[in-house]
C-alpha positions as CSV (number, residue, x, y, z in Angstrom):
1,X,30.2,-26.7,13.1
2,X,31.8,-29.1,15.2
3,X,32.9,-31.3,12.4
4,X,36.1,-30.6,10.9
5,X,35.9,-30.8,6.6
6,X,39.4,-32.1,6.0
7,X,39.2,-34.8,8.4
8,X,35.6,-36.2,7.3
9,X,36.7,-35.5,3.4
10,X,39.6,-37.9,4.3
11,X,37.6,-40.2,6.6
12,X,35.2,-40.7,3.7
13,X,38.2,-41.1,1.0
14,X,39.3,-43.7,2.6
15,X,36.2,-45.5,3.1
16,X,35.4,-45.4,-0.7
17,X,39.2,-46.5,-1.0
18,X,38.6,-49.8,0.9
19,X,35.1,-50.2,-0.8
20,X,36.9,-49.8,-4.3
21,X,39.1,-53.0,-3.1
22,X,35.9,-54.7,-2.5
23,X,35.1,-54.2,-6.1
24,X,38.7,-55.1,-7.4
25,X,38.5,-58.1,-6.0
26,X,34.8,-58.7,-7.8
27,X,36.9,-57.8,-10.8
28,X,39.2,-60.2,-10.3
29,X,36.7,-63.1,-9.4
30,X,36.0,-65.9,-11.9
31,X,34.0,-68.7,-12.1
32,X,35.1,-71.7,-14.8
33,X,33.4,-74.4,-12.9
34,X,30.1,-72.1,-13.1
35,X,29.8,-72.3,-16.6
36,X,28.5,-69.0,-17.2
37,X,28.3,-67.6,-20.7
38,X,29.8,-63.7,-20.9
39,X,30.5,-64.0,-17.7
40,X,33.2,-61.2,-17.7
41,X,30.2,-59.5,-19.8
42,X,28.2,-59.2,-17.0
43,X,30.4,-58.3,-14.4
44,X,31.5,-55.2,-16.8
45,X,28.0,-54.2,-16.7
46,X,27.2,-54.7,-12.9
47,X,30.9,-52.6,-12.8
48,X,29.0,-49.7,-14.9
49,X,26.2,-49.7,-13.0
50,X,27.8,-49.4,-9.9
51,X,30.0,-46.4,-11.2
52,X,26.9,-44.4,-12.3
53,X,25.2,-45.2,-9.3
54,X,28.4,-43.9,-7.4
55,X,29.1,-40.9,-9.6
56,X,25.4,-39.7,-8.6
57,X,24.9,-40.6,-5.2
58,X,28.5,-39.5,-4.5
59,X,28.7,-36.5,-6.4
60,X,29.3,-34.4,-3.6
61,X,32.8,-35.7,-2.4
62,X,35.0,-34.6,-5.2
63,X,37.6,-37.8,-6.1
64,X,35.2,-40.2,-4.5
65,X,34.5,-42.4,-8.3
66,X,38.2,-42.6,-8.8
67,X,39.0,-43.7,-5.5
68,X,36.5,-46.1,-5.4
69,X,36.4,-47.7,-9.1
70,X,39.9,-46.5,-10.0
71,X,41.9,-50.1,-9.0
72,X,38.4,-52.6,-10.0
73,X,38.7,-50.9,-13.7
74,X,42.2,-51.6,-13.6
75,X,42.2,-55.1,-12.1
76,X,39.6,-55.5,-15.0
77,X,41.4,-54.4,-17.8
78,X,44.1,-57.1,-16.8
79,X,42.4,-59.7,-15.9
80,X,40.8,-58.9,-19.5
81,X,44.3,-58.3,-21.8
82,X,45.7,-61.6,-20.0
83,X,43.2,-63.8,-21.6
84,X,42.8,-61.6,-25.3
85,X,39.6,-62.3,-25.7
86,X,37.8,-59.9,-27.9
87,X,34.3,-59.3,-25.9
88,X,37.0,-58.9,-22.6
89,X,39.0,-56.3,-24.7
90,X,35.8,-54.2,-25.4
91,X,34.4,-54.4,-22.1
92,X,37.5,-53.4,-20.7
93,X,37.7,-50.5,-23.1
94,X,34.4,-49.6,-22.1
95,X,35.0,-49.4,-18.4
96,X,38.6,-47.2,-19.0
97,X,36.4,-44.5,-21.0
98,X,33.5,-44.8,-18.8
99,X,35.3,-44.3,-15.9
100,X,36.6,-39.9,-16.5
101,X,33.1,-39.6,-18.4
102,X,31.4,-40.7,-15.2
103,X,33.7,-38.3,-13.2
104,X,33.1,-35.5,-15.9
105,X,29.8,-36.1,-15.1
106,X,30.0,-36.0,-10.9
107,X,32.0,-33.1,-11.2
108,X,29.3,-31.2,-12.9
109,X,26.9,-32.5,-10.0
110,X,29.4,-31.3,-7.6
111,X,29.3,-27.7,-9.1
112,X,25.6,-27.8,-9.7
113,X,25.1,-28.9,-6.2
114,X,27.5,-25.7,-4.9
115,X,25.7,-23.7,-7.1
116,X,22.1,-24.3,-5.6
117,X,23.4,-24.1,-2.0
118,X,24.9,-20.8,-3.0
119,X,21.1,-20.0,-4.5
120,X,19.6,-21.2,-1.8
121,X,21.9,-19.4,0.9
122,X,21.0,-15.8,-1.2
123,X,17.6,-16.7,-1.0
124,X,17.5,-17.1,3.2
125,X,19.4,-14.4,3.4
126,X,17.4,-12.3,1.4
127,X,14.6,-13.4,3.1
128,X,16.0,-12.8,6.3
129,X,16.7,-9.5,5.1
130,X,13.0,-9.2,4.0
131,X,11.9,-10.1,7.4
132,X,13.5,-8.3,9.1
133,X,13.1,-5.2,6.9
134,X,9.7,-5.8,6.7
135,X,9.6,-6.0,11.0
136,X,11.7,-2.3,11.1
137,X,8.9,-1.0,8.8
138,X,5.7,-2.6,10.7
139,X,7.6,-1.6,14.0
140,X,8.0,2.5,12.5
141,X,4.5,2.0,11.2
142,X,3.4,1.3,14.2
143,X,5.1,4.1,16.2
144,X,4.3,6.5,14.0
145,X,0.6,5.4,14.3
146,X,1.1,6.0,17.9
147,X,2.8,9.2,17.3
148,X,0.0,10.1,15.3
149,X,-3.1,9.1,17.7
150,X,-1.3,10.8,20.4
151,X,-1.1,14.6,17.9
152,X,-4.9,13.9,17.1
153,X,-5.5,13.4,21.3
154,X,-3.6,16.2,21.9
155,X,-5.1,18.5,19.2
156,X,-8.6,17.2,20.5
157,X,-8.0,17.8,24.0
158,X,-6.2,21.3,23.3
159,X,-9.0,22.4,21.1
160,X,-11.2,21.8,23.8
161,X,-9.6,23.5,26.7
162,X,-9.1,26.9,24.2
163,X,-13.1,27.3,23.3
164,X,-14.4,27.5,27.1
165,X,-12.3,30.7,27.8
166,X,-12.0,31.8,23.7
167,X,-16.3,31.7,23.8
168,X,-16.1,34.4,26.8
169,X,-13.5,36.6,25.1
170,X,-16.5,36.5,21.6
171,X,-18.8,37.5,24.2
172,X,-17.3,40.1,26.4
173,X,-15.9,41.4,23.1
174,X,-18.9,41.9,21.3
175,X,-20.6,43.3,24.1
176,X,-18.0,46.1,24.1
177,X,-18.3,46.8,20.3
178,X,-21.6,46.8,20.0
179,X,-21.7,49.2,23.9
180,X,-24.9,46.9,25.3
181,X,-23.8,48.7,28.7
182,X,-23.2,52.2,27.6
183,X,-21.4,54.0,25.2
184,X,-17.8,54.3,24.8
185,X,-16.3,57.5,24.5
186,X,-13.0,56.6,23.0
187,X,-14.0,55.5,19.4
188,X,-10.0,53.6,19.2
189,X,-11.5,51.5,22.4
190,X,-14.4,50.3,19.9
191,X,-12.4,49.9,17.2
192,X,-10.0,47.7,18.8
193,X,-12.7,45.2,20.5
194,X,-14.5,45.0,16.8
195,X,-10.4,43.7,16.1
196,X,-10.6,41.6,19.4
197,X,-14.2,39.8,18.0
198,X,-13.1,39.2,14.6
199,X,-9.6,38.0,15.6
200,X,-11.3,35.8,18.2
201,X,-13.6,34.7,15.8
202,X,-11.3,33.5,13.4
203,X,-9.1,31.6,15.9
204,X,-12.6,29.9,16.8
205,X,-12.9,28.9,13.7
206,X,-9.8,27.7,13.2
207,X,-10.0,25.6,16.4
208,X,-13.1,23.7,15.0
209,X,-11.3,23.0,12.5
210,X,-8.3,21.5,14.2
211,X,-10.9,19.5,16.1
212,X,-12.8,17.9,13.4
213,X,-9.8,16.8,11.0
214,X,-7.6,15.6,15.2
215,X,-11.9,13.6,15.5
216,X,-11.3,12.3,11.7
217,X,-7.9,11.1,12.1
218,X,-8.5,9.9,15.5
219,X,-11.7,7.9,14.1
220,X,-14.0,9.2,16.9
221,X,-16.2,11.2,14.3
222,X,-19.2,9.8,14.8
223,X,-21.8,9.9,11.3
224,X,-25.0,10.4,12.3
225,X,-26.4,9.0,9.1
226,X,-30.0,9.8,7.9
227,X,-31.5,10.5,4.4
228,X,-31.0,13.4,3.1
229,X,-31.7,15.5,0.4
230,X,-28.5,16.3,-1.9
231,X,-29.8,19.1,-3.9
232,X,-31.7,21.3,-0.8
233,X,-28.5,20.7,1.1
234,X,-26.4,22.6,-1.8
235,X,-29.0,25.1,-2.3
236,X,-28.9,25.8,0.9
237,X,-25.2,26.3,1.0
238,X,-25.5,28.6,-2.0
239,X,-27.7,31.2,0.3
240,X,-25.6,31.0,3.4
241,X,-22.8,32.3,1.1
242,X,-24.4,34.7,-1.4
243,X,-23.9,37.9,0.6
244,X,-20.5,37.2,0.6
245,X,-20.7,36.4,-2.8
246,X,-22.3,39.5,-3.9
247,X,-19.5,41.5,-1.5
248,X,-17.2,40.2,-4.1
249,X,-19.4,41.2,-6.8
250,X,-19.0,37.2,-7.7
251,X,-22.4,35.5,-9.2
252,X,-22.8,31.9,-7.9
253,X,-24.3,29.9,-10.8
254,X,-26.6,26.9,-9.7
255,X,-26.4,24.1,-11.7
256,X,-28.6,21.1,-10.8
257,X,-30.3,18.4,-11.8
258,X,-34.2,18.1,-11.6
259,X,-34.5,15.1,-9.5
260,X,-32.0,13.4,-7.7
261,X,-32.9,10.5,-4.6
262,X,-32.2,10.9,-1.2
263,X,-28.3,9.6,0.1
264,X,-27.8,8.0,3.5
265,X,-25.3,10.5,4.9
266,X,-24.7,12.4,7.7
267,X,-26.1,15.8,7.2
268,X,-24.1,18.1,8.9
269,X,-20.8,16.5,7.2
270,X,-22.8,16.8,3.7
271,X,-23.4,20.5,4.7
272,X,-19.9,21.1,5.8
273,X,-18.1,19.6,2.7
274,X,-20.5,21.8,0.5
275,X,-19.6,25.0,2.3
276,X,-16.2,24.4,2.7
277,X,-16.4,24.2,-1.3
278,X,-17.9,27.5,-1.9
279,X,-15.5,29.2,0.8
280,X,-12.7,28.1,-0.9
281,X,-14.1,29.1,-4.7
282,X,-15.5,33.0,-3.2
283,X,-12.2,33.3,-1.2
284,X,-10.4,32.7,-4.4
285,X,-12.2,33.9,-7.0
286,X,-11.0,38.1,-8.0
287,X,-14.2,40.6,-8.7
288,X,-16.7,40.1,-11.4
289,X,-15.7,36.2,-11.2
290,X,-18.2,33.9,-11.0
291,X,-18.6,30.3,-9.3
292,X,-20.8,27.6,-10.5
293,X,-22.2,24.8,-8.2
294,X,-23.3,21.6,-9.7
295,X,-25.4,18.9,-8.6
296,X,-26.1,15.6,-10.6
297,X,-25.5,12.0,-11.2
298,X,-22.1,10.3,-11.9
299,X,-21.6,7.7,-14.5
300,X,-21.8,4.7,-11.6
301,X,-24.5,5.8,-10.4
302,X,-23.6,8.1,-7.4
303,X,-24.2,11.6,-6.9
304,X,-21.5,14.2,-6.7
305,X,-21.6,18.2,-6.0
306,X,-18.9,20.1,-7.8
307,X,-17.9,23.7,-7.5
308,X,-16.1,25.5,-10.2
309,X,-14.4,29.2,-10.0
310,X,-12.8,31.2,-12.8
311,X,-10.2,32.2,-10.0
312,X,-6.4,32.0,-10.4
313,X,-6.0,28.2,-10.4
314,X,-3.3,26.0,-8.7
315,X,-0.3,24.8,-10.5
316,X,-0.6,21.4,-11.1
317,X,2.6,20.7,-8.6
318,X,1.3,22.4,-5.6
319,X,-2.1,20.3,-5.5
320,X,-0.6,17.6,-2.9
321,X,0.6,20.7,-0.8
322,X,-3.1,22.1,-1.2
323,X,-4.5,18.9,-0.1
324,X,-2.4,18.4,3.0
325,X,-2.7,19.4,6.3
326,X,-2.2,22.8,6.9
327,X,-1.1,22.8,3.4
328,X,-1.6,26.2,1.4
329,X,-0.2,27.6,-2.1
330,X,1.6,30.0,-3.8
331,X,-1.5,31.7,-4.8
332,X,-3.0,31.7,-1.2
333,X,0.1,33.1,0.4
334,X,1.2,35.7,-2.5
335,X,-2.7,37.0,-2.0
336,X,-2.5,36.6,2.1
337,X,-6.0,35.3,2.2
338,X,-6.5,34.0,5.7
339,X,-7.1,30.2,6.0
340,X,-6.1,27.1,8.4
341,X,-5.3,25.1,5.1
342,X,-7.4,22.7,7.2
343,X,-10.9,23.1,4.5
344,X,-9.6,20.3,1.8
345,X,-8.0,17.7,3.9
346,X,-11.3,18.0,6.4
347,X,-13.6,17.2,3.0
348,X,-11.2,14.4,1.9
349,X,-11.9,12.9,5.4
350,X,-15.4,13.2,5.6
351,X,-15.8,11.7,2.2
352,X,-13.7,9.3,2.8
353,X,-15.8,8.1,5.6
354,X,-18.7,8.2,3.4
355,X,-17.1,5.8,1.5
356,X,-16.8,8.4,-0.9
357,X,-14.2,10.5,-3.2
358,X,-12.6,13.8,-3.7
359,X,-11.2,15.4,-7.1
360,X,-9.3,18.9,-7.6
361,X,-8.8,19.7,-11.0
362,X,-7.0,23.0,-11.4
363,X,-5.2,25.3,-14.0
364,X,-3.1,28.4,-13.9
365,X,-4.9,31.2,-14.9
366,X,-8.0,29.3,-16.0
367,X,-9.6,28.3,-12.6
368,X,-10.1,25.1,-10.2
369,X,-12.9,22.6,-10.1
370,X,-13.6,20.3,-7.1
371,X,-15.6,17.7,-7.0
372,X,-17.5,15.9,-3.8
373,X,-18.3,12.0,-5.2
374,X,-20.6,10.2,-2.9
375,X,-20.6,6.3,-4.1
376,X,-23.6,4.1,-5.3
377,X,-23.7,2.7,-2.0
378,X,-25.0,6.0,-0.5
379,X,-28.1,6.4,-2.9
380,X,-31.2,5.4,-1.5
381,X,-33.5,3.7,-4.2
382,X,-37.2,4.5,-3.9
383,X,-39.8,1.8,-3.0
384,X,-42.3,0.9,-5.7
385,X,-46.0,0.9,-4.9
386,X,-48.3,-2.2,-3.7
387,X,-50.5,-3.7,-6.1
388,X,-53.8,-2.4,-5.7
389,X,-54.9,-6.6,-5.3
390,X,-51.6,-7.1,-2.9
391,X,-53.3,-4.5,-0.6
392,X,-56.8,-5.5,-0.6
393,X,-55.5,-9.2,0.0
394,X,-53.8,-8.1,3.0
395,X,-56.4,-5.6,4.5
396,X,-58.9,-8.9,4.4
């Protein structure tokens, strides 16, 4: 930046200029006592040389060949036409052609040079612009993570602090309902704690439910991973929720497999991702419906539970909203079905932990299938038996 173009272009002109009179003067030279055969020959050739080796070397100071070689081709060409010797006029010819075609050709270098500097320039610059791009996004990444953490410690905390004084409004509420200490002579005043319990009840639930998916995100859910049983854990599930089943008049089809090996899960998030299954397929299936619960293998060799409904299905652009956080559809609001919208995303996190994966299929009027995939990794592969002989050998 210091340097200023116009002078150094000049600077560097000139020094070509007084090199070029260096090589006139070569031009000139002769030797008759040296006896030297084609002796104007070879200095013709030593003249090309030194103009291709210029016109490369010096390709980036535009004008640099024809200062330089301009006045030795020249001197050259006279010093050839004085004595009209064939070989001298052929030479010389040579040099007066060679001399534009070896600036043609460092001309060409000097664009070709520009252009690559030009590339090159884009390039950094879009690489910068990469950088530093790529530094915005890491950096709002980054502070949304935070952002994040912070709404899942919040949640957690929150949740927390609302349960100690929600569990004595349950209990003093159902106490009144159900008049332990006497009873009430206003039937309105029994009425309205029955409201006060299940209103309760259903903001407890709905705290739980904040807290596990604030733990999931939050990674402080803690598996406690043990063998378990895959098909009694789903059969299970399927009692818990027949009465309200059969409220419905809804029949819950099981469909399982005969045998199926334990999985290394955690139980009580196997148990939860099952149940919130069926809630979601009784709470959305109409009367007479029906809901059938499969249990089985999957083609890699995992195990999956799936629960299908003959419900009103989900239209096919709603499913991310349905699988969000808090996320409910047109169906579910248009029916006013109570729900956190918290069930789904709460599955996908626990199977996701798991190692595992989650599938809603849906389709209007038709019904929705979801389906629970735990991986090969999970399934625990029985032992075979000792040798008889093994045994005996090792008893001795």
């Amino acid at each position: 930046s210091q340097i200023d173009p116009s002078q150094a272009r000049r600077d560097f002109l000139i020094g070509h200029f007084l090199c070029g009179l260096g090589w006139a003067w070569f031009a000139w030279f002769g030797c008759d006592t040296c006896q030297i055969d084609q002796f104007q020959v070879i200095k013709a050739m030593v003249l090309l040389v030194a103009m291709a080796a210029t016109a490369v070397m010096a390709s980036s100071l535009g004008g640099a060949l024809l200062a330089t070689f301009a006045i030795p081709v020249a001197v050259y060409a006279y010093a050839g036409a004085r004595t009209w010797l064939p070989i001298e006029v052929i030479m010389a010819a040579l040099l007066v052609t060679a001399l534009p075609f070896f600036a043609y050709v460092a001309r060409n270098l000097n664009q070709a040079s520009l252009m690559l500097m030009s590339f090159r320039s884009e390039k950094d610059a879009l690489i910068a612009e990469v950088e530093t791009a790529k530094s915005m996004s890491d950096e709002a990444r980054r502070r949304a993570e935070d952002a994040n953490l912070a709404k899942s410690r919040f949640l957690a905390s929150m949740s927390h602090e609302l349960r100690t004084p929600l569990n004595a409004i349950l209990g003093f509420s159902e106490v009144m309902a159900n008049e332990v200490l006497g009873p009430m002579n206003n039937p309105t005043y029994r009425d309205y704690a029955h409201d006060v319990h299940e209103s309760g009840q259903h903001l407890l639930d709905l705290i739980n439910e904040i807290l596990d998916l604030s733990r999931i995100e939050a990674g402080r859910y803690q598996l406690n991973e043990e063998p378990v049983m895959l098909l009694t854990i789903a059969e299970d599930c399927c009692h818990m929720m027949e009465l309200k089943a059969r409220n419905k008049d809804i029949r819950v089809i099981q469909d399982f497999e005969t045998t199926l090996p334990r999985l290394f899960a955690d139980e009580r998030a196997v148990r939860q991702i099952a149940l919130n299954l069926l809630s979601n397929a009784i709470k959305f299936t109409p009367s007479g419906g029906e809901v059938r619960v499969r249990v089985g293998w999957t083609a890699g060799g995992g195990q999956y539970i799936s629960v299908k409904d003959n419900g009103p299905g989900i239209p096919e652009e709603e499913i991310p909203v349905v699988l969000s956080a808090f996320g409910q559809g047109s169906i579910a609001i248009k029916s006013a079905e109570q729900g956190t919208g918290l069930g789904l995303p709460i599955v996908q996190g626990l199977l996701a932990m798991h190692g595992g994966e989650f599938e809603l299929h849906s389709k209007l009027r038709e019904g929705t299938e979801a389906i629970a995939i735990f991986p090969l990794s999970r399934v625990m592969e029985e032992l075979p038996a000792l040798p008889t002989k093994t045994v005996a050998a090792r008893r001795r």
